[in-house]
C-alpha positions as CSV (number, residue, x, y, z in Angstrom):
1,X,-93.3,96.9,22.6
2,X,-95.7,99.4,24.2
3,X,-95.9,101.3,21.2
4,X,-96.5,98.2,18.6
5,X,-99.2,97.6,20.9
6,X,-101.1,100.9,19.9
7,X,-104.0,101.1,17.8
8,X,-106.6,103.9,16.4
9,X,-105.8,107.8,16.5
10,X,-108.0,110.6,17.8
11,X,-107.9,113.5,15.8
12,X,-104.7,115.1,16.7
13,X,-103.3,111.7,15.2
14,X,-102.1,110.5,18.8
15,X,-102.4,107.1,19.1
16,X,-105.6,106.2,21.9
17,X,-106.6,102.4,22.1
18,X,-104.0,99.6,23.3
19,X,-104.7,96.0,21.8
20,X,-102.8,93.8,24.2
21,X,-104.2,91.0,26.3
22,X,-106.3,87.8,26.4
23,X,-109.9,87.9,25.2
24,X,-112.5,86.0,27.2
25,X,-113.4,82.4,25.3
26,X,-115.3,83.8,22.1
27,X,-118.2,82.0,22.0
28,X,-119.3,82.8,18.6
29,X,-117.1,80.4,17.2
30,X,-117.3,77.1,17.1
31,X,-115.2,73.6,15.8
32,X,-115.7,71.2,13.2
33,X,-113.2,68.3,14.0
34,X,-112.7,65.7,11.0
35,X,-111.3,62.1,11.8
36,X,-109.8,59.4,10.4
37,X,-107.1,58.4,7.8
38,X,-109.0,60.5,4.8
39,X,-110.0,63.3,6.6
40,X,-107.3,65.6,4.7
41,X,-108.1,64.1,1.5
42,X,-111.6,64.6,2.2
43,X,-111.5,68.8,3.1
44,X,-109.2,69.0,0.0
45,X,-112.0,68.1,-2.4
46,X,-114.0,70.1,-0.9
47,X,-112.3,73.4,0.1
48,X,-110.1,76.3,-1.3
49,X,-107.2,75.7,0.0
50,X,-104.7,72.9,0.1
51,X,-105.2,70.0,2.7
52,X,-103.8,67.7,1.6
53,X,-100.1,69.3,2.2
54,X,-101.6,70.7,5.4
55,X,-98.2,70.1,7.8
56,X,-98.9,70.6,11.7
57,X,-97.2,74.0,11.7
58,X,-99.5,75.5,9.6
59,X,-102.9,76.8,9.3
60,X,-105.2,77.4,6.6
61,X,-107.8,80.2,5.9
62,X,-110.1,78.4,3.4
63,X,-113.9,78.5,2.1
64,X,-116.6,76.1,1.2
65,X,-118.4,76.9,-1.7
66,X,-121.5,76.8,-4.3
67,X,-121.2,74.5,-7.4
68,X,-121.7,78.6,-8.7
69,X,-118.2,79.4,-5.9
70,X,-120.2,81.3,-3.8
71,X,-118.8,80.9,-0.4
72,X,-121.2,79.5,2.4
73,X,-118.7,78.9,4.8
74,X,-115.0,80.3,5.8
75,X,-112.6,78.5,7.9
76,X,-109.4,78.6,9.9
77,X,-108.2,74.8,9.7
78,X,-105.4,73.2,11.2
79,X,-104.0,70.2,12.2
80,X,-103.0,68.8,15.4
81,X,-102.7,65.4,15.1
82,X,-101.7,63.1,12.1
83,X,-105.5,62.1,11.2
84,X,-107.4,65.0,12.8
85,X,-108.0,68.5,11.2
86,X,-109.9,71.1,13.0
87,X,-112.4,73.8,11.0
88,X,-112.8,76.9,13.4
89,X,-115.7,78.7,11.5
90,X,-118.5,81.1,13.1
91,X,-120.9,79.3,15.4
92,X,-124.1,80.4,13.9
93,X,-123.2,78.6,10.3
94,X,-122.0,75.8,11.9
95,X,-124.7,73.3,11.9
96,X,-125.5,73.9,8.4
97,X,-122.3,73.8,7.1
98,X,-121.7,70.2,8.7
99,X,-124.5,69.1,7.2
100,X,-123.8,70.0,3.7
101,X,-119.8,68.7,4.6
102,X,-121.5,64.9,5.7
103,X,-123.1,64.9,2.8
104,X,-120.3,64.4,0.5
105,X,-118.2,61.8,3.1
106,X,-119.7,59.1,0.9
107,X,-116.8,55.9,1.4
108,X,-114.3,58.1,2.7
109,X,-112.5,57.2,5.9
110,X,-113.4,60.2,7.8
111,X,-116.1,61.3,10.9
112,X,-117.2,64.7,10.9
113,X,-118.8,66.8,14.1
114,X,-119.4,69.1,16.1
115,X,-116.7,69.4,18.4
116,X,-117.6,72.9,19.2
117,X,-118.5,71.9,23.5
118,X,-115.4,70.0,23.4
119,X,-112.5,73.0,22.6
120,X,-111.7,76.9,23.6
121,X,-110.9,79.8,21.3
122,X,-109.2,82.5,22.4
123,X,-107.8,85.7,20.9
124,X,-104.3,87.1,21.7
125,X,-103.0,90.3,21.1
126,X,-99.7,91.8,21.8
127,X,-97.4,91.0,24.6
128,X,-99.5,88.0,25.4
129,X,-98.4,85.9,22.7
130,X,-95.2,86.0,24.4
131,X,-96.0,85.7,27.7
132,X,-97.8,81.8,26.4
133,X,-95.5,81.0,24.6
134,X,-96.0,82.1,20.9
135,X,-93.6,84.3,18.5
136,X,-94.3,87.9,17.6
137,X,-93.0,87.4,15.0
138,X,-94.7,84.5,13.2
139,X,-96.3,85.0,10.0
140,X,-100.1,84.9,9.4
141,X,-101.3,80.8,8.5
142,X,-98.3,79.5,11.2
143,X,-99.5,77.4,13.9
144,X,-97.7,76.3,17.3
145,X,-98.2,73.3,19.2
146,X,-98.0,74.5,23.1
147,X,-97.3,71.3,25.5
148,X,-96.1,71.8,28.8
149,X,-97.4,69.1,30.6
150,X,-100.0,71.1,32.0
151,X,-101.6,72.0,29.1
152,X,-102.1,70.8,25.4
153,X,-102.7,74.2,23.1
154,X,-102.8,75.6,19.6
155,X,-101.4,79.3,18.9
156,X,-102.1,79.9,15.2
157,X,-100.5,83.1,13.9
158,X,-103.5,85.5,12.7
159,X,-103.4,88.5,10.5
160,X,-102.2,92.1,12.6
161,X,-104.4,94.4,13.3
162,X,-102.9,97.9,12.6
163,X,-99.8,96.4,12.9
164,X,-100.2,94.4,16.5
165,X,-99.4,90.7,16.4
166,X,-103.0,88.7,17.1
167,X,-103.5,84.9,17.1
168,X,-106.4,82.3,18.1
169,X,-105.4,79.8,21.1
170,X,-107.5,76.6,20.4
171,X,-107.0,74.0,23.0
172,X,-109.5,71.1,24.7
173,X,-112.1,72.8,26.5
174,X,-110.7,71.2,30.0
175,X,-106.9,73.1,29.7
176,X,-106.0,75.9,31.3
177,X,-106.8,79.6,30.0
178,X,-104.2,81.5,28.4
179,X,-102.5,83.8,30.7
180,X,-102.3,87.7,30.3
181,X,-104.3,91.3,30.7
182,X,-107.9,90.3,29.9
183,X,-108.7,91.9,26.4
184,X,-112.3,93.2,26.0
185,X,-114.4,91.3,23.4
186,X,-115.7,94.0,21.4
187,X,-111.5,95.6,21.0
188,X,-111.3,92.4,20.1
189,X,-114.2,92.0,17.0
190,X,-113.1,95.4,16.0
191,X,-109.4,94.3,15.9
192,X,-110.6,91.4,13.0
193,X,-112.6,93.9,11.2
194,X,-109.1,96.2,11.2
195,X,-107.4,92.9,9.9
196,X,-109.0,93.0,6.9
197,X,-110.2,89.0,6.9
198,X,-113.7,88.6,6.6
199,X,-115.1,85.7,8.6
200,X,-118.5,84.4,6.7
201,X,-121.9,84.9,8.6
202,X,-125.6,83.9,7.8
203,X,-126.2,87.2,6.7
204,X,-124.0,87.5,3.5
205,X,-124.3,83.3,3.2
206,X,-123.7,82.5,-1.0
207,X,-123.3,86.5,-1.1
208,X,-119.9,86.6,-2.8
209,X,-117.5,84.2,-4.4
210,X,-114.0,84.1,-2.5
211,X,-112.4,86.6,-5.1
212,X,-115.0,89.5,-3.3
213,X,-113.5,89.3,0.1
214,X,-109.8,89.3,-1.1
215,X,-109.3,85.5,-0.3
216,X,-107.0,84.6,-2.9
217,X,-104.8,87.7,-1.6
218,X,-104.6,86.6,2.1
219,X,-104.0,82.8,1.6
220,X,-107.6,81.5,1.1
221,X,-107.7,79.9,-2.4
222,X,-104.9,77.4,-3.9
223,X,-105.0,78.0,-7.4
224,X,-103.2,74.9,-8.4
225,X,-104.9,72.3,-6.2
226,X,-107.5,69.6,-7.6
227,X,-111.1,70.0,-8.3
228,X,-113.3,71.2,-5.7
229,X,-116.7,72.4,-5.4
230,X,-117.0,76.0,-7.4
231,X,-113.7,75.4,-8.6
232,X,-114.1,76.5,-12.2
233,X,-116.0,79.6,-11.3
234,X,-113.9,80.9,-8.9
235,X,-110.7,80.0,-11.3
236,X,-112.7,82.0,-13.9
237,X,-113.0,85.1,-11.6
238,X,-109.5,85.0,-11.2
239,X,-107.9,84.3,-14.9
240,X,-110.3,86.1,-17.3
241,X,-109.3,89.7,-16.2
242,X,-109.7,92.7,-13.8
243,X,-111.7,91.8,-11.0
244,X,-114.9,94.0,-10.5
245,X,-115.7,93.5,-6.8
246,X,-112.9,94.1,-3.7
247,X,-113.2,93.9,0.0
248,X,-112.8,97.2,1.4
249,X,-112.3,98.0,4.4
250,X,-114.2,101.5,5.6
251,X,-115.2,103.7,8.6
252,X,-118.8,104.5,9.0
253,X,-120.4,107.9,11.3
254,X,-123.4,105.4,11.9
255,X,-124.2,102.1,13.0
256,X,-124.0,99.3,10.0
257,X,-125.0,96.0,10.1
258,X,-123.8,92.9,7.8
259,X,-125.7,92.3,5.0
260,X,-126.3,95.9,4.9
261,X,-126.5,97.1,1.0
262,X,-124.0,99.9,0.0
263,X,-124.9,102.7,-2.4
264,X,-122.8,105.0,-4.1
265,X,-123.3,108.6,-5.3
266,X,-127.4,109.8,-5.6
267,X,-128.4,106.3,-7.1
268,X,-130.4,104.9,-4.8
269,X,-132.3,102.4,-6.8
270,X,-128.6,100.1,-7.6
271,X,-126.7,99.6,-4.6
272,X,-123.1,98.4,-5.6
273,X,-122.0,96.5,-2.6
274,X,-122.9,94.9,0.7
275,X,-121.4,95.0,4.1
276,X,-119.9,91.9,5.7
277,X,-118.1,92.3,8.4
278,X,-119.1,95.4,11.1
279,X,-117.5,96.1,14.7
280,X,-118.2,99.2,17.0
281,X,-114.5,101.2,17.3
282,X,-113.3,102.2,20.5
283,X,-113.5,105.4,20.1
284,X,-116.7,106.0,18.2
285,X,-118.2,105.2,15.1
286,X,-118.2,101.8,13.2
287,X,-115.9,99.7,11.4
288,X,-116.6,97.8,8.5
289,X,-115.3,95.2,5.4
290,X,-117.6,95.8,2.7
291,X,-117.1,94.0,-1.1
292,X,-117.8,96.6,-3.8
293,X,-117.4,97.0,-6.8
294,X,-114.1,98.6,-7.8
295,X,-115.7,101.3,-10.0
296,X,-117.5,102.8,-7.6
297,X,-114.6,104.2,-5.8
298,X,-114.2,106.6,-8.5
299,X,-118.1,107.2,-7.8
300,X,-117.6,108.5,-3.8
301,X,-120.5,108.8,-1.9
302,X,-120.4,106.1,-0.1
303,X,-123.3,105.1,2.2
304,X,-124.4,102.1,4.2
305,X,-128.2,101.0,3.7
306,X,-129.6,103.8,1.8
307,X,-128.1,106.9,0.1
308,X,-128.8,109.0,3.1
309,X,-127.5,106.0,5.7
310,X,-124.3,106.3,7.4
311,X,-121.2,107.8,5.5
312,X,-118.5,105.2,4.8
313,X,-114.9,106.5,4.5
314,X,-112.3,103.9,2.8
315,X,-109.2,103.2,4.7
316,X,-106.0,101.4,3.6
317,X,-106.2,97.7,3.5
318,X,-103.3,96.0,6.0
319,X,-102.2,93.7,2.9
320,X,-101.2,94.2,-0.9
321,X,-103.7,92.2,-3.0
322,X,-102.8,90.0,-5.2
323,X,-103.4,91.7,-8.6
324,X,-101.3,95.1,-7.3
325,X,-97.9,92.9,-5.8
């Protein structure tokens, strides 16, 4: 188990940075909690993914788009109780994307708010799962309802990180912390770059459209649910051939920051993608998920902010997408 736990390589390929632990509460997230007997019904019309058939044991990674399906928001939703779905999303879009979600309520039978003061998010890695009482072996989008009494908790199954288990614990903000080896916040943010999932930020707000950060190949889009808003864009980008842009994920000799433009070759007057997701690496250096376009990785070159910014070096992406399975 030691070993699965093992992440990065220095440069005689020996393995040098050990994901495994609890992460202090991570406070850049925050909760959307919709009430009420049409609050699935509701987020169905309005997201990419399913609701509707949400079941308590799952999870769903999903987006909130543009009437032109560019994505303004990106969520991990689940559902603990019969009429209650919770929206983790990152704190700093919250507010706004509340807003924009109230607007559309209308007559449905369903509150939304900001329940972000009222729950705790955690990240898990490794051995931990276990020792609270998840499965290492749960697939990304499962979710586990932890009641001992003592405790009321949700363990929802996240993407690995170079092949080490992760999840989010999301209980009420007055139950008892996870238990385990406390797991430093920035292993951590570099562990959901390494995932390949980007989680939206103001930065790259309406920047893509959910086909650019790979969200129809990690479960973020439900191609054969009703309408929503975007809808026809986004089914357009997907059924009238190749795709042109890809998240990426990428290595950078410099620091890089989201929204960052990315430039290929000597052009410098036509960048061809933007960063949006960036973590320092243990070990040095930056990590990075970028959406490009596919052509230029034939180009090379690759640089972050100008064509003389940091180098950017593509790395294998942890899933197949959807096109290549």
């Amino acid at each position: 188990q030691v070993e699965r736990n093992r992440v990065g390589h220095d440069n005689s390929g020996m393995t040098s940075v050990v994901l495994n632990g609890v992460t202090p509460p991570l406070s850049y997230l925050g909760v959307i909690r919709a009430e009420g007997p049409d609050a699935a019904s509701f987020l169905h019309g309005q997201l990419t993914q399913d609701f509707a058939l949400l079941g308590s044991s799952e999870a769903r990674l999903a987006a909130l788009c543009t009437a032109k399906g560019r994505m303004i928001a990106s969520f991990i939703g689940i559902k603990p109780q019969p009429e209650t779905i919770l929206l983790v999303c990152s704190k700093d879009i919250l507010a706004a994307t509340l807003k924009r979600l109230s607007m559309f309520v209308m007559r449905a039978k369903a509150k939304l708010t900001d329940a972000s003061d009222q729950f705790t998010v955690y990240g898990l890695a490794g051995t931990a799962i276990v020792e609270n009482g998840g499965d290492l072996a749960a697939a990304p989008g499962q979710r586990a309802a932890l009641n001992d009494g003592n405790r009321e908790a949700s363990m929802v199954s996240l993407y690995p990180s170079d092949g080490v288990p992760r999840a989010l614990w999301i209980a009420p903000a007055e139950s008892p912390a996870p238990t385990g080896t406390p797991l430093d916040l920035g292993l951590w943010q570099w562990s959901e770059v390494r995932s390949g999932i980007v989680t939206l930020t103001t930065p790259v707000v309406e920047a893509f459209v959910p086909q650019m950060l790979n969200y129809e190949s990690v479960g973020g889009v439900n191609f054969k649910k009703g309408c929503y808003p975007g809808q026809e864009i986004v089914a357009r980008s997907q059924f009238r051939g190749t795709l042109k842009r890809r998240a990426y994920l990428v290595e950078a000799d410099g620091a890089v920051a989201v929204g960052d433009e990315v430039f290929a070759g000597s052009d410098a007057e036509q960048p061809v993608g933007t960063v949006a997701q960036v973590a320092a690496a243990p070990d040095g250096g930056w990590s990075a998920l970028i959406s490009m376009q596919v052509a230029a990785l034939e180009i090379g070159g690759l640089h972050a902010g100008t064509v003389s910014g940091p180098a950017l070096k593509v790395e294998p992406l942890p899933y197949a997408l959807l096109e290549d399975i």
